[in-house]
One Martini backbone bead per residue (centre of mass of N, CA, C, O) as a GRO file, in nm:
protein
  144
    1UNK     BB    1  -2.326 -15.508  -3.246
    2UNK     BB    2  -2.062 -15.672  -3.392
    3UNK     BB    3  -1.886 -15.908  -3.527
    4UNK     BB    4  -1.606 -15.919  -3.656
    5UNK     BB    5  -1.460 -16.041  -3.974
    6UNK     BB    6  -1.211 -16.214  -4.148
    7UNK     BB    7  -1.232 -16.352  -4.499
    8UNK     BB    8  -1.004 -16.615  -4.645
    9UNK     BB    9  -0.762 -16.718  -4.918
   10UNK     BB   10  -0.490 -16.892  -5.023
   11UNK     BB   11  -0.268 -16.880  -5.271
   12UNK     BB   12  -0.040 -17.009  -5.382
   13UNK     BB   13   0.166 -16.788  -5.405
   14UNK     BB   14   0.044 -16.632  -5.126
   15UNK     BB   15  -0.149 -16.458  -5.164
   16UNK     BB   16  -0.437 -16.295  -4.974
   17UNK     BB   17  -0.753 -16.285  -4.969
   18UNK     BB   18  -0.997 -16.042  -4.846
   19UNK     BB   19  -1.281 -16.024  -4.614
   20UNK     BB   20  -1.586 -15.871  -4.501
   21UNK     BB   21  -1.796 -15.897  -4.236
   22UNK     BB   22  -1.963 -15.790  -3.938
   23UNK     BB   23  -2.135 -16.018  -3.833
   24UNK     BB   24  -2.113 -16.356  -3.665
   25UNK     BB   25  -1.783 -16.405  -3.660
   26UNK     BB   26  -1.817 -16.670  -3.468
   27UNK     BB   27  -1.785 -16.988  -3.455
   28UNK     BB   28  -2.074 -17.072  -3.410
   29UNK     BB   29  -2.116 -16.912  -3.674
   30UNK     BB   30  -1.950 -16.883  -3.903
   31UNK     BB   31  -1.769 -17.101  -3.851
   32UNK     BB   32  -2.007 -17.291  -3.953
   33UNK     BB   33  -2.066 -17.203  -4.237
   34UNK     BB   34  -1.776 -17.269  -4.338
   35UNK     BB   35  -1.805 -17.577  -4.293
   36UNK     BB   36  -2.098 -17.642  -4.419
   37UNK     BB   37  -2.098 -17.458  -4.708
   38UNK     BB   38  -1.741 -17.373  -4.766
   39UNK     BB   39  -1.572 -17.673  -4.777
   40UNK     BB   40  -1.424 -17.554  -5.048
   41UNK     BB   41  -1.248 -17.375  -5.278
   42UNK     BB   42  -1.488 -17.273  -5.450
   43UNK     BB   43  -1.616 -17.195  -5.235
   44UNK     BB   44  -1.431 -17.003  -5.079
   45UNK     BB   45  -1.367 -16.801  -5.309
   46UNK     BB   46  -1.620 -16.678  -5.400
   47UNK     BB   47  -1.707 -16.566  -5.142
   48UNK     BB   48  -1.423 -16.379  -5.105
   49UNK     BB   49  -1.479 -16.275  -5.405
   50UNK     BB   50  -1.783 -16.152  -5.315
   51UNK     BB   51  -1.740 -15.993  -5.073
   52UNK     BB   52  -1.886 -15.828  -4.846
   53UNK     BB   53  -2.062 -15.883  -4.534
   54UNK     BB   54  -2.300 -15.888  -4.278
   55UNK     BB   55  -2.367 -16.170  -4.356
   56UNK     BB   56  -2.400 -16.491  -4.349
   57UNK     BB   57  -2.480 -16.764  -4.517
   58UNK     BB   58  -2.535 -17.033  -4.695
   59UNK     BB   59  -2.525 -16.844  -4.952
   60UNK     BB   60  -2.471 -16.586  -5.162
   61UNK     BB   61  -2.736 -16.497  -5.237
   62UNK     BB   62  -2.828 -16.458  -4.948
   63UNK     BB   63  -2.660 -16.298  -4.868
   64UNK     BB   64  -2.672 -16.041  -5.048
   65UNK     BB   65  -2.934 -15.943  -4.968
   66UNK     BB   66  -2.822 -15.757  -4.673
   67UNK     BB   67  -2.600 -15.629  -4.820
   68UNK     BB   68  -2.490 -15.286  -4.746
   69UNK     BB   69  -2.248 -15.388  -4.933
   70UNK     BB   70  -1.996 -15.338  -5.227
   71UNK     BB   71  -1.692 -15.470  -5.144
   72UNK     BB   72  -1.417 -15.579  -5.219
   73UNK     BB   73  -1.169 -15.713  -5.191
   74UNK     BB   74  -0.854 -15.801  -5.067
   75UNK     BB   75  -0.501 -15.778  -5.165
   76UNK     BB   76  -0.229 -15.956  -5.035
   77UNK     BB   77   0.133 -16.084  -5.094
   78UNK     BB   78   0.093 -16.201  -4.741
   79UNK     BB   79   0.000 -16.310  -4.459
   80UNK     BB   80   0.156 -16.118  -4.321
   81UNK     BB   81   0.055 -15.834  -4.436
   82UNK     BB   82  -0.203 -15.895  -4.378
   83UNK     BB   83  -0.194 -15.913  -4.022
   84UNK     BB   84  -0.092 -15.620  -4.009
   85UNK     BB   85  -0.370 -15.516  -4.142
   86UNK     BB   86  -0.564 -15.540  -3.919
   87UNK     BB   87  -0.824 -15.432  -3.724
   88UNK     BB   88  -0.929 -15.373  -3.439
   89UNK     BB   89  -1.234 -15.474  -3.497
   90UNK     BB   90  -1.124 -15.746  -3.508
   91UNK     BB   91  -1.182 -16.063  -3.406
   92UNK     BB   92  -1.213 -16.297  -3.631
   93UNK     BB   93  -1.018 -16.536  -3.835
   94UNK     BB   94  -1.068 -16.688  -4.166
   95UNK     BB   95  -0.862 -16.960  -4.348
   96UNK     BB   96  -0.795 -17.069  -4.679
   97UNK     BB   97  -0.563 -17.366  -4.667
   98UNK     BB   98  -0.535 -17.685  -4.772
   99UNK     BB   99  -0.847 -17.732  -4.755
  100UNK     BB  100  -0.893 -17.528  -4.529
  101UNK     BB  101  -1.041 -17.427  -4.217
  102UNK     BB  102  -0.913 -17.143  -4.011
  103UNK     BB  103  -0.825 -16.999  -3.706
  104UNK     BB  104  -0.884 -16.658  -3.507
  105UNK     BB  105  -0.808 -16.456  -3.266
  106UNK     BB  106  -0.810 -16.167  -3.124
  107UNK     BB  107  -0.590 -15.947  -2.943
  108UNK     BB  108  -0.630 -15.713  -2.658
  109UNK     BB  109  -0.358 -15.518  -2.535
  110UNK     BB  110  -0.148 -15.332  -2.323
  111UNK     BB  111  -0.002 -15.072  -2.258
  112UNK     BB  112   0.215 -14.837  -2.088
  113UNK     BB  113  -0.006 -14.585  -2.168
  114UNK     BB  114  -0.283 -14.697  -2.122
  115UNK     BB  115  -0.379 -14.853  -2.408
  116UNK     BB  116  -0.466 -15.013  -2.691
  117UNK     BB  117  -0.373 -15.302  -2.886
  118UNK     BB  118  -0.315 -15.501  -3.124
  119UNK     BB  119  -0.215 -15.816  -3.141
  120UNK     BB  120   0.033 -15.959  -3.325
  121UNK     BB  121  -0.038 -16.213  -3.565
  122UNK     BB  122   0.021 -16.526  -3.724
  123UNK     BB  123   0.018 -16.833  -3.828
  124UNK     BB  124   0.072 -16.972  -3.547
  125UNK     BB  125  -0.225 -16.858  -3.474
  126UNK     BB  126  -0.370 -17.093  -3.595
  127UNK     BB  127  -0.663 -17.323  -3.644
  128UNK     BB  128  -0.831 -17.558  -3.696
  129UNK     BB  129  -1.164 -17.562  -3.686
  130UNK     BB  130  -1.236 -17.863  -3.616
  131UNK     BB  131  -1.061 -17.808  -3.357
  132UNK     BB  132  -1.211 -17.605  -3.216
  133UNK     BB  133  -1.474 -17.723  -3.212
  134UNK     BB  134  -1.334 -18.012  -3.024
  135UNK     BB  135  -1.251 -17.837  -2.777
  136UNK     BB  136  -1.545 -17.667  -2.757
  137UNK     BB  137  -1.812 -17.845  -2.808
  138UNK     BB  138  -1.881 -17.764  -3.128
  139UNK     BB  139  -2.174 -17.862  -3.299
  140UNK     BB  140  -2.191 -17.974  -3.664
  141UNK     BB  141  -2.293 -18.017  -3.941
  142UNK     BB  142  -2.302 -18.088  -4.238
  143UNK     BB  143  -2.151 -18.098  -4.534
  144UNK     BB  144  -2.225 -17.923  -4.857
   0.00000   0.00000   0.00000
């Protein structure tokens, strides 16, 4: 079973262009690679403009080696949009903005019918992924 996660980034426009990770969504995996070897712009847009990954690694040549799918990113026309459409089975969201990447955890509420159903995130419910690191005392390796 996969850690789901998906991996954006936002246009000066306001739209966020999203791919779609499979496995090891969370910080100490995907978050540490999106930290040490896409922690700029060119590197990040590339990412996430070359659509699914089934695993991340350090290079997209890389990933795309084990990857089972070639589906494109999606873009949504505003954060907001993104964030309603996330699905329930992601775990995890890194949006790369303002030439950072941020971090956000979904999260999983209980309904009144006891179903259960994605509490829906916002803009500031993100953290810079450096933050995140360093509250939970995650050490990373050099930025390539």
């Amino acid at each position: 079973m996969g850690t789901r996660s998906n991996i954006a980034y936002q246009k000066p426009s306001g739209k966020v262009v999203v791919m779609y990770c499979h496995y090891d969504g969370y910080p100490e995996y995907n978050g540490k690679i999106l930290y040490n070897h896409y922690n700029n712009q060119s590197k990040a847009h590339a990412l996430v403009d070359n659509g699914y990954q089934s695993s991340l690694k350090e290079t997209i040549i890389e990933s795309n080696e084990g990857r089972v799918h070639q589906d494109p990113p999606q873009t949504f026309h505003s954060i907001h949009a993104f964030l309603m459409n996330v699905q329930f089975d992601i775990e995890w969201i890194y949006l790369f903005k303002n030439n950072s990447w941020y971090v956000a955890e979904t999260k999983m509420i209980k309904l009144p019918n006891g179903r259960y159903d994605l509490a829906t995130l916002h803009d500031k419910d993100f953290t810079p992924l450096w933050a995140y690191f360093t509250k939970n005392n995650i050490a990373v390796g050099d930025q390539s």
